[in-house]
N, C-alpha and C positions, 0 to 999 in steps of 0.2 A: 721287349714289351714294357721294363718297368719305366725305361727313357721315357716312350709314348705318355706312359701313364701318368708321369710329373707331367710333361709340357700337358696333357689334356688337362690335369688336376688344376696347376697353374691359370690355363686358362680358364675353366669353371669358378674357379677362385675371383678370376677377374671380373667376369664374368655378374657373377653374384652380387661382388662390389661393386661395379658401378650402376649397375642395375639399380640396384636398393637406393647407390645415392640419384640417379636419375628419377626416379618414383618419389624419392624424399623431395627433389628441389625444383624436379621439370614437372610434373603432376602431380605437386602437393600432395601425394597420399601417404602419410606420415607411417600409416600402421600397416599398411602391404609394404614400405620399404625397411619395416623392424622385419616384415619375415622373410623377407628376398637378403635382408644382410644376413638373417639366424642363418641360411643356407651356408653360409659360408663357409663356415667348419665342415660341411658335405665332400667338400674336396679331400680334405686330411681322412677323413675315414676311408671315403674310395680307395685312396694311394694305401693307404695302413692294412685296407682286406685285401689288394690285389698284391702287392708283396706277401703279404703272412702267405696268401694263393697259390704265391710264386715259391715261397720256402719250403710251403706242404709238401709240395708238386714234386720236388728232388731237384730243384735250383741250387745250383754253386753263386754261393754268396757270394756278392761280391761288390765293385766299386756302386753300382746302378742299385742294390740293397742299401750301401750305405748311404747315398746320396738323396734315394727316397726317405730313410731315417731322419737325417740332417734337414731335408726341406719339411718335416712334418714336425722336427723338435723347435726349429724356427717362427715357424707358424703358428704354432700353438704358443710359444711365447710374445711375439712380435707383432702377432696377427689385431690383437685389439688394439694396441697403438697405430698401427698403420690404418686402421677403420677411424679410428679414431681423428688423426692427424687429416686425412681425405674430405670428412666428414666437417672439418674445420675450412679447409681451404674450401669447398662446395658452398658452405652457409657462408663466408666472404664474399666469394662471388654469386651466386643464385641469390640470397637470402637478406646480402645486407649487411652481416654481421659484422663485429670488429673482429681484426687479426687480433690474433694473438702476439701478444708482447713479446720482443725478441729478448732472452733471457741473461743475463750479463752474472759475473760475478759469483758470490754464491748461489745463488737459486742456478746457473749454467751449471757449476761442480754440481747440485745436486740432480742436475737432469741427466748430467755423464753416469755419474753412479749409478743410478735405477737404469740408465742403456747396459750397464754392464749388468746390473742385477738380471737384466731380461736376456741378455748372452748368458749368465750363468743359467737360469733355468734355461734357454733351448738346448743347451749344450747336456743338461741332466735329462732333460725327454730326451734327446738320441741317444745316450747311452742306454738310460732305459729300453729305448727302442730297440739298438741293438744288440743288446744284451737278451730280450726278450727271443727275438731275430737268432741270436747265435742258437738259443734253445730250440728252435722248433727247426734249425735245421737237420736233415736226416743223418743217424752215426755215421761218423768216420768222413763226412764229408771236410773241406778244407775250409774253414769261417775268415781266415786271415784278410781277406777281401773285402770281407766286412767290418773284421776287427781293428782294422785302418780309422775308422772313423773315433774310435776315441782317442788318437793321438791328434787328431786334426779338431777334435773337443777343445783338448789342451791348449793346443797354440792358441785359439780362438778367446777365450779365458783367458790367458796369459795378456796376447796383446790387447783386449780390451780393456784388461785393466791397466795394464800401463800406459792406454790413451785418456784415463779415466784422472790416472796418477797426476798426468802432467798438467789434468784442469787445478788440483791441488796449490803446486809450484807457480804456474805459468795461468792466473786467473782470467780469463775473457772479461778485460773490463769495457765498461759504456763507452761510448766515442764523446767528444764532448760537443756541443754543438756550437752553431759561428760566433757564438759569445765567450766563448772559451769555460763555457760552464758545464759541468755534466747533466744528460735530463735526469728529470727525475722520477 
């Protein structure tokens, strides 16, 4: 059930977004596509009451627990950037806009950073998640199904940051262009 529940949530998730950017860019109607995108957090709550549902219930926690945590500790960190990000490529294409500037150097290290800052907070909502999760499962039941998910917290912290590290060391610089000069 809570499988179903991610891919439905997912989908509604999709759903919501493109919807909203469709309203925004195909029918100009800027302020029904502000409340067709607000919907979009609607999916993380679904998933968040039908697991709590599912652990009232006398569910053995377990991988499909944690996996609903991890996709709603993601979400809620990730989720404005990817609105955000969609939202850019849409006003490109439909609207006109300019791209946005491909980021070189420091301003790159500093966009790795805050990717990892937003790995760190989705990584503290799931544990929160699960830690809430391990609570309200019923005594004596077996949580370690679920309590998987903060070692796989870890690694995910771990190697993001030391993909973050290596923008430090190894800086993404400009290409230079056919004058042999860098843009600027």
């Amino acid at each position: 059930m809570i499988i179903a529940t991610i891919v439905a949530c997912e989908i509604l998730f999709w759903v919501f977004l493109l919807g909203g950017l469709a309203a925004r860019y195909w029918l100009r109607l800027k302020r029904l596509s502000v409340w067709i995108l607000a919907c979009a957090p609607l999916a993380d709550l679904v998933l968040l009451a039908v697991t709590a549902i599912d652990m009232r219930r006398g569910a053995t926690p377990g991988l499909t627990h944690a996996l609903a945590a991890i996709y709603i500790g993601f979400s809620v960190s990730w989720g404005h950037r990817l609105i955000a990000k969609l939202d850019n490529a849409w006003a490109v294409k439909y609207a006109g806009a300019a791209r946005a500037p491909k980021l070189y150097g420091r301003d790159e290290t500093v966009r790795v950073f805050k990717d990892f800052g937003l790995v760190v907070a989705g990584a503290a909502v799931t544990s929160g998640l699960v830690w809430a999760l391990e609570r309200m499962a019923l005594p004596g039941v077996d949580t370690s199904g679920l309590t998987q998910a903060y070692g796989w917290m870890q690694r995910a912290v771990v190697i993001s940051l030391i993909i973050a590290a290596t923008y430090l060391i190894w800086p993404n610089e400009a290409p230079e262009d056919k004058t042999g000069t860098p843009p600027t």
